[in-house]
Short mmCIF file of the C-alpha atoms (twelve columns), coordinates in Angstrom:
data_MODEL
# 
_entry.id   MODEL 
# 
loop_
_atom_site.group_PDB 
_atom_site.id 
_atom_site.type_symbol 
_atom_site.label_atom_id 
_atom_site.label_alt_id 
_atom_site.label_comp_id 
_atom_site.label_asym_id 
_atom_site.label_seq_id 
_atom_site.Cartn_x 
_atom_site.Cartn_y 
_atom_site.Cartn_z 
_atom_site.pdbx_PDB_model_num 
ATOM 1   C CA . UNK A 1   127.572 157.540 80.620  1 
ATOM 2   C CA . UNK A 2   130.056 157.041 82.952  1 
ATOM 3   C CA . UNK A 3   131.790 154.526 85.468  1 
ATOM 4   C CA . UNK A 4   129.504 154.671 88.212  1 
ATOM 5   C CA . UNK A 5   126.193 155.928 86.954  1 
ATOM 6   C CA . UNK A 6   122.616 154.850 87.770  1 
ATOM 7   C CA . UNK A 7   121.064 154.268 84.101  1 
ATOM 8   C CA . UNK A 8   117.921 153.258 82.953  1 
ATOM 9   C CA . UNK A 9   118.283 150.617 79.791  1 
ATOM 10  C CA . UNK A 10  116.532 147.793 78.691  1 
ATOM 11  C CA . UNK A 11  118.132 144.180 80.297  1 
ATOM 12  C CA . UNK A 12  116.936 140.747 79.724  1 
ATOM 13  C CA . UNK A 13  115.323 139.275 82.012  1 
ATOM 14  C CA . UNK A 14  115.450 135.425 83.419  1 
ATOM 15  C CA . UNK A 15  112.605 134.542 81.676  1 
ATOM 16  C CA . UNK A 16  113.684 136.001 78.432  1 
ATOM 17  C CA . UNK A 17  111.681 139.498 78.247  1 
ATOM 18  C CA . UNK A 18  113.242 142.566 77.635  1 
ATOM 19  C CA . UNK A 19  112.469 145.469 80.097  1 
ATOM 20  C CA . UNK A 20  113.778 148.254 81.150  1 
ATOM 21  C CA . UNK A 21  115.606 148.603 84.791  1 
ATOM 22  C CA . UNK A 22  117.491 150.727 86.316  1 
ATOM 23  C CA . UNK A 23  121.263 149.526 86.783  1 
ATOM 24  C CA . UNK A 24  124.615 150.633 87.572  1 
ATOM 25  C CA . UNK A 25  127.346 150.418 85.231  1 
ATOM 26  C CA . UNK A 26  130.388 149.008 85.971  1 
ATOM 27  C CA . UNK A 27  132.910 149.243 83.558  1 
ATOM 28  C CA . UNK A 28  133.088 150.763 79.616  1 
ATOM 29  C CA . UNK A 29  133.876 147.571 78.244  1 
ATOM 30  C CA . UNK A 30  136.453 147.176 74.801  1 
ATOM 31  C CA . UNK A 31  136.441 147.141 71.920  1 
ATOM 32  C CA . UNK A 32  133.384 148.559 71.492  1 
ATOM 33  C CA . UNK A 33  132.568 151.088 74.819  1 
ATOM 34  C CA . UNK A 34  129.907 149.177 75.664  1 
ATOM 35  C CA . UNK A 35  129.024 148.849 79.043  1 
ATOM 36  C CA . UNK A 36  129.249 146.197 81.787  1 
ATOM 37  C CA . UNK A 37  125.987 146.838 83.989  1 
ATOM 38  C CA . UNK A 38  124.199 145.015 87.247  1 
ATOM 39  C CA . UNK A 39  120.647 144.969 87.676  1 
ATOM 40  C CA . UNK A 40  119.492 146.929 90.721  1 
ATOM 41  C CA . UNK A 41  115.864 145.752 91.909  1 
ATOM 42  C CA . UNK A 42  113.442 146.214 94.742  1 
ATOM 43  C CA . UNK A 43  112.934 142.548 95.694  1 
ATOM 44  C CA . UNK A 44  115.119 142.603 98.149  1 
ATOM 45  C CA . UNK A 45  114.568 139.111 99.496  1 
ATOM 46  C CA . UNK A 46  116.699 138.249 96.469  1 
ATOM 47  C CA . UNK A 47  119.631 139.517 98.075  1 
ATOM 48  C CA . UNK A 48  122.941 136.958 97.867  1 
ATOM 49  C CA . UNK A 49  124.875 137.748 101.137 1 
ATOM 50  C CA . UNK A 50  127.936 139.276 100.782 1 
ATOM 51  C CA . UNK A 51  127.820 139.422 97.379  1 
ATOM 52  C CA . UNK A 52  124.777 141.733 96.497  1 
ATOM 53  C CA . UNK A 53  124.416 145.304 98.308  1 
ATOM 54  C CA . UNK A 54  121.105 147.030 99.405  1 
ATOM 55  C CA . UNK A 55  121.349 150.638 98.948  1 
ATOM 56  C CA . UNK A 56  118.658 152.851 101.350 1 
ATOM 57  C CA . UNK A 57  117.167 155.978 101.987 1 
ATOM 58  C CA . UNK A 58  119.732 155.760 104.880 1 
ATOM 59  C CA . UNK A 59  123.027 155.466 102.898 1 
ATOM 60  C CA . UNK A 60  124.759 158.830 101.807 1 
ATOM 61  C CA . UNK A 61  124.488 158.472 98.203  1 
ATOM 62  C CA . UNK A 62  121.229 157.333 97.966  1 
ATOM 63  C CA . UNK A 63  119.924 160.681 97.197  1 
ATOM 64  C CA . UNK A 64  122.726 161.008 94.495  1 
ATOM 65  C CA . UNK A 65  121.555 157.597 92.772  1 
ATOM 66  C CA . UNK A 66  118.081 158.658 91.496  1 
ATOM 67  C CA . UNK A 67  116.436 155.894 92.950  1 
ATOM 68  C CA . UNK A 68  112.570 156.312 94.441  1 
ATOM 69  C CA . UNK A 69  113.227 153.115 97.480  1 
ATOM 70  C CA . UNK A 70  115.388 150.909 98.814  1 
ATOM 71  C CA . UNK A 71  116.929 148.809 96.296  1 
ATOM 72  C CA . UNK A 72  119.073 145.849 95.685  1 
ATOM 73  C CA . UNK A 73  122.517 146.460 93.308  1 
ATOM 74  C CA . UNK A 74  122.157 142.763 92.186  1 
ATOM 75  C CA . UNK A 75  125.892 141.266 90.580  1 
ATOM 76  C CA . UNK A 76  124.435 138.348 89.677  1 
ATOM 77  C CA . UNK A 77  122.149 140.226 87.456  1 
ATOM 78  C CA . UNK A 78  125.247 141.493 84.982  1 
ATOM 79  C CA . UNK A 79  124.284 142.038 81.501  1 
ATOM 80  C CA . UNK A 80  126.541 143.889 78.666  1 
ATOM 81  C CA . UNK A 81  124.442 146.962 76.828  1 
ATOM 82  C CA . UNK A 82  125.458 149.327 73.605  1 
ATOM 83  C CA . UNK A 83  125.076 152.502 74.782  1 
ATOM 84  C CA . UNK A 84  123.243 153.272 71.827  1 
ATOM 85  C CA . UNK A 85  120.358 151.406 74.121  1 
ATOM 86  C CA . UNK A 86  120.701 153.507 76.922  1 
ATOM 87  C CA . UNK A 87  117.819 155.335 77.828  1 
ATOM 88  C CA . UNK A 88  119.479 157.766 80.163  1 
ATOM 89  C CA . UNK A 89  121.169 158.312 83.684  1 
ATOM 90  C CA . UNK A 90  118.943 158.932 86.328  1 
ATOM 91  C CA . UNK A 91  121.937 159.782 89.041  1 
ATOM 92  C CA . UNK A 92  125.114 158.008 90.322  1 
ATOM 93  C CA . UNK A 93  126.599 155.644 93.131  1 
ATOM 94  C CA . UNK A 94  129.439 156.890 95.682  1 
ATOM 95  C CA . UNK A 95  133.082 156.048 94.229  1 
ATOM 96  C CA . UNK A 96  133.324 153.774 97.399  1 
ATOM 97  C CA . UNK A 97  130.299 151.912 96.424  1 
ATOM 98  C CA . UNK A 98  131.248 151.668 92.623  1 
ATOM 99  C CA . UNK A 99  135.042 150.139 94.001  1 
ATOM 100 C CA . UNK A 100 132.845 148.108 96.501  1 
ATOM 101 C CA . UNK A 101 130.829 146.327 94.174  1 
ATOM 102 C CA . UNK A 102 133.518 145.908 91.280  1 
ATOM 103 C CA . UNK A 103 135.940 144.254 94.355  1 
ATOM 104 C CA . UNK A 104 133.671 141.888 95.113  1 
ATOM 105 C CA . UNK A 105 132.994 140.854 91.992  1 
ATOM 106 C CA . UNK A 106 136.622 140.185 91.076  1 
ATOM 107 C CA . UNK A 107 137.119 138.351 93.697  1 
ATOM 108 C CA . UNK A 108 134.483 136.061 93.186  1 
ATOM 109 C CA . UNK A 109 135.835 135.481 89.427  1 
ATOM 110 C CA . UNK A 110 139.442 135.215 91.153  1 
ATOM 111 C CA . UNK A 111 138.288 132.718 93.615  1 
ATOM 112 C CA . UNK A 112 136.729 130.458 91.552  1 
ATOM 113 C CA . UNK A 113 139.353 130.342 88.769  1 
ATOM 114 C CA . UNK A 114 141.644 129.404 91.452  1 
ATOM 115 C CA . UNK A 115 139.057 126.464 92.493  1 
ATOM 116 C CA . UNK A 116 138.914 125.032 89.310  1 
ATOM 117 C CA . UNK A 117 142.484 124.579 89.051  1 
ATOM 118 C CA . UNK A 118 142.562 122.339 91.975  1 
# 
């Protein structure tokens, strides 16, 4: 697994069940390599604005990403998985998209560490 990859792997969900989803992974996380992944779901009405990202049939790597419809890569949905737990990729996000989505991200940590210290 890689940076950037569309996996499937089992994430828990809000009301506590485990299932498996497809989501992208973010970052190989230390000590351990286990990875830092977001949700990606076809509710799309759960969208956060300018924080989540819909990717379509439209977009140029949606082919690439092994999904079936439009979905929504959620960031609010982050979850940290051994990839011993990792059921496999099923394709992969643009580099743009992957720098995208970890950008906006940061930010958001960034700007609200810099609002609590006011």
């Amino acid at each position: 697994m890689k940076e950037g990859d569309v996996i499937l792997t089992p994430i828990p969900q809000a009301n506590g069940a485990i299932k498996n989803r497809p989501a992208v992974v973010l970052r190989e996380m230390p000590p351990y390599s286990d990875l830092l992944v977001c949700g990606i779901s076809t509710r799309l009405h759960q969208q956060v604005k300018n924080f989540d990202e819909i990717i379509s049939p439209a977009d140029a790597d949606f082919a690439s990403s092994g999904l079936v419809s439009e979905s929504l890569i959620r960031l609010g949905f982050l979850a940290l998985v051994p990839k011993k737990y990792v059921i496999g990729s099923i394709g992969t996000i643009s580099r743009r998209r992957h720098n995208r989505l970890l950008n906006t991200l940061s930010s958001y940590l960034i700007a609200n560490i810099a609002k609590r210290k006011t």
